[in-house]
N, CA and C atoms as an extended XYZ file, in Angstrom:
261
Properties=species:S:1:pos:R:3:atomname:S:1:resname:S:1:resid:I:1 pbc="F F F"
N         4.334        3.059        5.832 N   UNK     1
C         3.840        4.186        5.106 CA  UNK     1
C         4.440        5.434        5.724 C   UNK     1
N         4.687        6.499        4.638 N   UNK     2
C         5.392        7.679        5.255 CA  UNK     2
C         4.622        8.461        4.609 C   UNK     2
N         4.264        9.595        5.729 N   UNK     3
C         3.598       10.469        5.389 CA  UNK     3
C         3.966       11.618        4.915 C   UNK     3
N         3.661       12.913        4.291 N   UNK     4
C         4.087       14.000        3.912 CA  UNK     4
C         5.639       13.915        3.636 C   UNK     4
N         5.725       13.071        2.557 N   UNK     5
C         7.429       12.828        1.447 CA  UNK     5
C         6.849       13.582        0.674 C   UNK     5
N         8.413       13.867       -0.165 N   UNK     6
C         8.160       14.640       -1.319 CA  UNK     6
C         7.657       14.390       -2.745 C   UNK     6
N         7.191       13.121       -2.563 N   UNK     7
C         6.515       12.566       -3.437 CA  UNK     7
C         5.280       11.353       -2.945 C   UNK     7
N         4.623       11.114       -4.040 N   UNK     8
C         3.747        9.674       -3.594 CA  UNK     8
C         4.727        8.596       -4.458 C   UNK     8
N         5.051        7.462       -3.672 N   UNK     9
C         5.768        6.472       -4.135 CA  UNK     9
C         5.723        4.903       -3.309 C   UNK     9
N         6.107        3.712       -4.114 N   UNK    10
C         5.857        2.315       -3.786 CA  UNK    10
C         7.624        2.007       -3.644 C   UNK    10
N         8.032        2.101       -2.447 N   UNK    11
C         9.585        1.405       -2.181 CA  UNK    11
C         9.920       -0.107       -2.458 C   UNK    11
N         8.727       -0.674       -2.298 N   UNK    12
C         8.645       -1.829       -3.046 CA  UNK    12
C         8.624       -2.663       -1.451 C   UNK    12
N         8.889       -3.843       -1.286 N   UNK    13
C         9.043       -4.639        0.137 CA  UNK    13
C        10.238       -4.099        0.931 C   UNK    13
N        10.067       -3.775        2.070 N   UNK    14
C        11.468       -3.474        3.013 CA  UNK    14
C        11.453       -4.157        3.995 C   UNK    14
N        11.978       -4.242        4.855 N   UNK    15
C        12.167       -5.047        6.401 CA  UNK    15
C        12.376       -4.173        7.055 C   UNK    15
N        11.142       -4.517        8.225 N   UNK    16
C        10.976       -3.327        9.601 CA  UNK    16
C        12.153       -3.746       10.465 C   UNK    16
N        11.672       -3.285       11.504 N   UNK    17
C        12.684       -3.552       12.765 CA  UNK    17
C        12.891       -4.987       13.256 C   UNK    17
N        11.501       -5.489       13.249 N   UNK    18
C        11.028       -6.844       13.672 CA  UNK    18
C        11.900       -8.016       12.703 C   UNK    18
N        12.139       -7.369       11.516 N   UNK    19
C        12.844       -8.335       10.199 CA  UNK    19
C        11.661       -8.817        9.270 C   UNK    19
N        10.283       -8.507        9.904 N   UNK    20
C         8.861       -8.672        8.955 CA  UNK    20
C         9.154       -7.918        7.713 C   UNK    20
N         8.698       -8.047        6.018 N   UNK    21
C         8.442       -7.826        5.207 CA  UNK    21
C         7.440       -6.886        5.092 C   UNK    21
N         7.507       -5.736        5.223 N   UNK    22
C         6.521       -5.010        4.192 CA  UNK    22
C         6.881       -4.345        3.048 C   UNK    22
N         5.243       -3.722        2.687 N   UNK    23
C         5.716       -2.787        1.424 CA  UNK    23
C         5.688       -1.105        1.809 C   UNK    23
N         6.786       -0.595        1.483 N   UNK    24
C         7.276        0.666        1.646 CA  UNK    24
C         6.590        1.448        0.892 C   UNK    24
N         5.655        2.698        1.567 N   UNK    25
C         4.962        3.237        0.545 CA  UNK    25
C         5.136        5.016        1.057 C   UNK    25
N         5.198        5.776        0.328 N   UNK    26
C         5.468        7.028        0.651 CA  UNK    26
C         4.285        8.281       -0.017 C   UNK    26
N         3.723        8.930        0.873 N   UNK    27
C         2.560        9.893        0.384 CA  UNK    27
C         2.737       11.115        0.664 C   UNK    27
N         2.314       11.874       -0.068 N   UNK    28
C         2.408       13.407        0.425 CA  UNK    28
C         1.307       13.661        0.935 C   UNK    28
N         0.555       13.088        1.460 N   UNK    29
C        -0.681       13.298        2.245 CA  UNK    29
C        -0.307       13.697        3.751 C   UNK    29
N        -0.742       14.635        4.398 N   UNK    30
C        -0.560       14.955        5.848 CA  UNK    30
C        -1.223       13.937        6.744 C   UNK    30
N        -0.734       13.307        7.561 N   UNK    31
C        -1.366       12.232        8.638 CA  UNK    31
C        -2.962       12.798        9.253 C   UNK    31
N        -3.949       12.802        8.491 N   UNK    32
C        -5.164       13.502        8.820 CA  UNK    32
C        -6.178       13.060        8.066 C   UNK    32
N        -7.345       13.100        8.508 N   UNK    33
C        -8.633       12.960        8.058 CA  UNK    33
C        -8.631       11.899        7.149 C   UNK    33
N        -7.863       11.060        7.245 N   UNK    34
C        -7.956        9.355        6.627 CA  UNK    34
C        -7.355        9.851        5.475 C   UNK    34
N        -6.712       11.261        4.909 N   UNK    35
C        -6.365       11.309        3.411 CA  UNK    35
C        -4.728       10.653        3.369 C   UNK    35
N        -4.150       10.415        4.215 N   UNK    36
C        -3.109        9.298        3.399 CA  UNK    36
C        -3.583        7.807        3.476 C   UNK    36
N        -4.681        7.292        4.051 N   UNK    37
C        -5.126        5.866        3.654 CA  UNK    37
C        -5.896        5.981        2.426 C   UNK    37
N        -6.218        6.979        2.027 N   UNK    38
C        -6.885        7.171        0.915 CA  UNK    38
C        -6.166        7.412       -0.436 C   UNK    38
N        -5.074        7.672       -0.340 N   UNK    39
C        -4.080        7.940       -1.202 CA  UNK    39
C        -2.838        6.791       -1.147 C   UNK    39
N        -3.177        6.057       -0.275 N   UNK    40
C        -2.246        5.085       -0.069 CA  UNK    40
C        -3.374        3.758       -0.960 C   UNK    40
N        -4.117        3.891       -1.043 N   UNK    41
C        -5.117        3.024       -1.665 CA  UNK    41
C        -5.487        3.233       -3.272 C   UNK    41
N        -5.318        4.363       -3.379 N   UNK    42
C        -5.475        4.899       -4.703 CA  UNK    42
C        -4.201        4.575       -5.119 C   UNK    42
N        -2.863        4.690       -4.407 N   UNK    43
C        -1.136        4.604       -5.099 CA  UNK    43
C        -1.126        3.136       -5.477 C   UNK    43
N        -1.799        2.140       -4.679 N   UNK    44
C        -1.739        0.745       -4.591 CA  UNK    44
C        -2.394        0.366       -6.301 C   UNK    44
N        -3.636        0.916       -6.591 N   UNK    45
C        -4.742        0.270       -7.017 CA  UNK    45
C        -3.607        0.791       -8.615 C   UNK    45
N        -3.568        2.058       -8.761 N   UNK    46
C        -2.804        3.156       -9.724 CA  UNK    46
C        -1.453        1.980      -10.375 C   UNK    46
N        -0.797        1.569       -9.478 N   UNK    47
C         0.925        1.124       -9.349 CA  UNK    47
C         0.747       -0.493       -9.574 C   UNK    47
N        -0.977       -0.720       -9.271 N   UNK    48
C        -1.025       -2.619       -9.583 CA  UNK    48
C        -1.997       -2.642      -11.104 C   UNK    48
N        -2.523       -1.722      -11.647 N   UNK    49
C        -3.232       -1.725      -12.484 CA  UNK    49
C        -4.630       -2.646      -12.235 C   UNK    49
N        -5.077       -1.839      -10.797 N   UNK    50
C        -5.977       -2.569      -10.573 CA  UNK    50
C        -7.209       -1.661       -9.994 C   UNK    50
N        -8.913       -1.693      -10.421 N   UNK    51
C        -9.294       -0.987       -9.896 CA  UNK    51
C        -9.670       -0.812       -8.703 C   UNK    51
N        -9.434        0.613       -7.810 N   UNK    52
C        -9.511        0.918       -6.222 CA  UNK    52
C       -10.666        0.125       -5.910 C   UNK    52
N       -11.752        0.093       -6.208 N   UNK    53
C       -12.932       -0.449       -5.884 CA  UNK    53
C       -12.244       -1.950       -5.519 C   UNK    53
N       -11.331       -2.484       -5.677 N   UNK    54
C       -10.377       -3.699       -5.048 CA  UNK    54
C       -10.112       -4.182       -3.939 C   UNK    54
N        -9.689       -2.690       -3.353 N   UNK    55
C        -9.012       -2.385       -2.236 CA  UNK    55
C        -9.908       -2.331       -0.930 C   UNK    55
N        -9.478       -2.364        0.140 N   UNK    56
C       -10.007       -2.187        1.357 CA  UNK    56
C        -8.831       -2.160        2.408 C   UNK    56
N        -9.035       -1.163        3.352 N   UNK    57
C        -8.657       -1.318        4.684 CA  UNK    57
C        -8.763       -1.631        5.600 C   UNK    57
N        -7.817       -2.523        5.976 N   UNK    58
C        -9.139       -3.390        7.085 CA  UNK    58
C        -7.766       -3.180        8.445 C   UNK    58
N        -6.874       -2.238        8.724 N   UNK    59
C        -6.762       -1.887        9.549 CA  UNK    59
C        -5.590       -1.242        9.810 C   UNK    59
N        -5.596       -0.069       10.284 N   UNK    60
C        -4.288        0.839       10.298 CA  UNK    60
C        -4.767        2.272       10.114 C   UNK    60
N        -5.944        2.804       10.037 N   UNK    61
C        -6.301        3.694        9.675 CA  UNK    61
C        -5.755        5.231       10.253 C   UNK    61
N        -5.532        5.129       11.346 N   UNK    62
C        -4.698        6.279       11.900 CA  UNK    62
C        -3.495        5.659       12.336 C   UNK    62
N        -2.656        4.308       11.818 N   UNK    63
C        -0.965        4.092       12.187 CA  UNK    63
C        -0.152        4.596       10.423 C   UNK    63
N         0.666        4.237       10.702 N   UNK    64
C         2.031        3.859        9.850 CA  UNK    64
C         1.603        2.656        9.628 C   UNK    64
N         1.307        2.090        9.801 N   UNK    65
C         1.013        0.255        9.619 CA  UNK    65
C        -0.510        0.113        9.346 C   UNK    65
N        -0.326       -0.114        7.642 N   UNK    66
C        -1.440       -0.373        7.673 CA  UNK    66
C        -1.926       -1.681        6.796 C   UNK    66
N        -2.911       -2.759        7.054 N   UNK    67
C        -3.363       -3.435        6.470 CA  UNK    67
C        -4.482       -3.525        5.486 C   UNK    67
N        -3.804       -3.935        3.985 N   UNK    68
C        -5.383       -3.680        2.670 CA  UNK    68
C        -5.255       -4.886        2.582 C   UNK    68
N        -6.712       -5.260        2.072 N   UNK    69
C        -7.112       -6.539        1.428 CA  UNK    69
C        -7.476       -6.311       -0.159 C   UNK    69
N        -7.116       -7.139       -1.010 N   UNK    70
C        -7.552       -6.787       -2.371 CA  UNK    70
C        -8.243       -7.517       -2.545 C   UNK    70
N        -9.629       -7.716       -3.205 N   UNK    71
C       -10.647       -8.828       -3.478 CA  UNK    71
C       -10.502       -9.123       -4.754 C   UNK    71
N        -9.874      -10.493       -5.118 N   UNK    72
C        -9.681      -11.174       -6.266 CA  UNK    72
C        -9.075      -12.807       -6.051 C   UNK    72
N        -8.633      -13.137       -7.072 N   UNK    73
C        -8.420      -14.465       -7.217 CA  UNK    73
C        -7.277      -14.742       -6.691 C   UNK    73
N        -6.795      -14.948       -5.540 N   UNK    74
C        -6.015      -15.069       -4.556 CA  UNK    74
C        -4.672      -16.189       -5.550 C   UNK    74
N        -4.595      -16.618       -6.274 N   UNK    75
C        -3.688      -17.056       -6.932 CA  UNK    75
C        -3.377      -15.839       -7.711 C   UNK    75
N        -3.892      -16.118       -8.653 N   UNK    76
C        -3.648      -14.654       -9.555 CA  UNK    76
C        -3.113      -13.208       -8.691 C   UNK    76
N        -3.361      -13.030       -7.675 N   UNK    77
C        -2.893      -12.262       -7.061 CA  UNK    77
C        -1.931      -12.377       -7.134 C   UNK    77
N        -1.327      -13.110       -6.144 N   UNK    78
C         0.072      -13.564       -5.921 CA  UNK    78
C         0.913      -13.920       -6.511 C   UNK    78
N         0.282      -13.829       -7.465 N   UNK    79
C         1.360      -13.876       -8.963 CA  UNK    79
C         1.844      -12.214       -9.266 C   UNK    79
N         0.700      -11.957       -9.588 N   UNK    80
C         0.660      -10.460      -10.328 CA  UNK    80
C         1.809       -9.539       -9.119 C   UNK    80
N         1.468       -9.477       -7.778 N   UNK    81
C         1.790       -8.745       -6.440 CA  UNK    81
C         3.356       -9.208       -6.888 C   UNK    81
N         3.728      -10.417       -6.519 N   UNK    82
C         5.062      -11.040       -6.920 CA  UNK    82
C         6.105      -10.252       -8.373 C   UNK    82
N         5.018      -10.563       -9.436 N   UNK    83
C         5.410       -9.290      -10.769 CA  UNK    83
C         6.021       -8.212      -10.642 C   UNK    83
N         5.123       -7.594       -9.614 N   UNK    84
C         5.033       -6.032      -10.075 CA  UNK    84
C         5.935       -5.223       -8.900 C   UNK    84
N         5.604       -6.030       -7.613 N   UNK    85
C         6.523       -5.407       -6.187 CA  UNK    85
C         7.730       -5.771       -6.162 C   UNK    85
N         8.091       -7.275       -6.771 N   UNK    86
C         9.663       -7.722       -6.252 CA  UNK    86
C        10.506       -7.076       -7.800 C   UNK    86
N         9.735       -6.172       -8.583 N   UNK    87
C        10.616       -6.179      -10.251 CA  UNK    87
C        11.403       -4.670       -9.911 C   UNK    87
């Protein structure tokens, strides 16, 4: 996650340093008061057509690295996530 870009945006999956997979996400939110996990949650929910009430953070709250959980049908997920991030 990158903070204060010139836009809010989903880079889609990138590879860190490590060669791990994540998803590249970019906010214009200033690194403060939890408002880019909050906007990073709202970009997610917005960009999957899914509602935020979905979402959760379950850890990263003041990194660059952060981990959401979406509560749903864990197949169907991984379908839809697959859809919409690798297109």
């Amino acid at each position: 996650m990158t903070p204060e870009s010139t836009r809010d945006g989903i880079d889609g999956p990138i590879a860190d340093a490590d060669g791990e997979r994540r998803l590249g996400i970019r906010v214009t939110a200033p690194p403060a008061d939890n408002a880019t996990s909050a906007t990073v949650l709202k970009l997610l929910a917005t960009h999957l057509g899914l509602a935020s009430s979905r979402f959760a953070l379950t850890a990263g709250a003041t990194s660059r690295l952060k981990t959401v959980v979406i509560n749903g049908n864990p197949i169907a997920l991984s379908g839809m996530l697959a859809d919409r991030l690798d297109a």
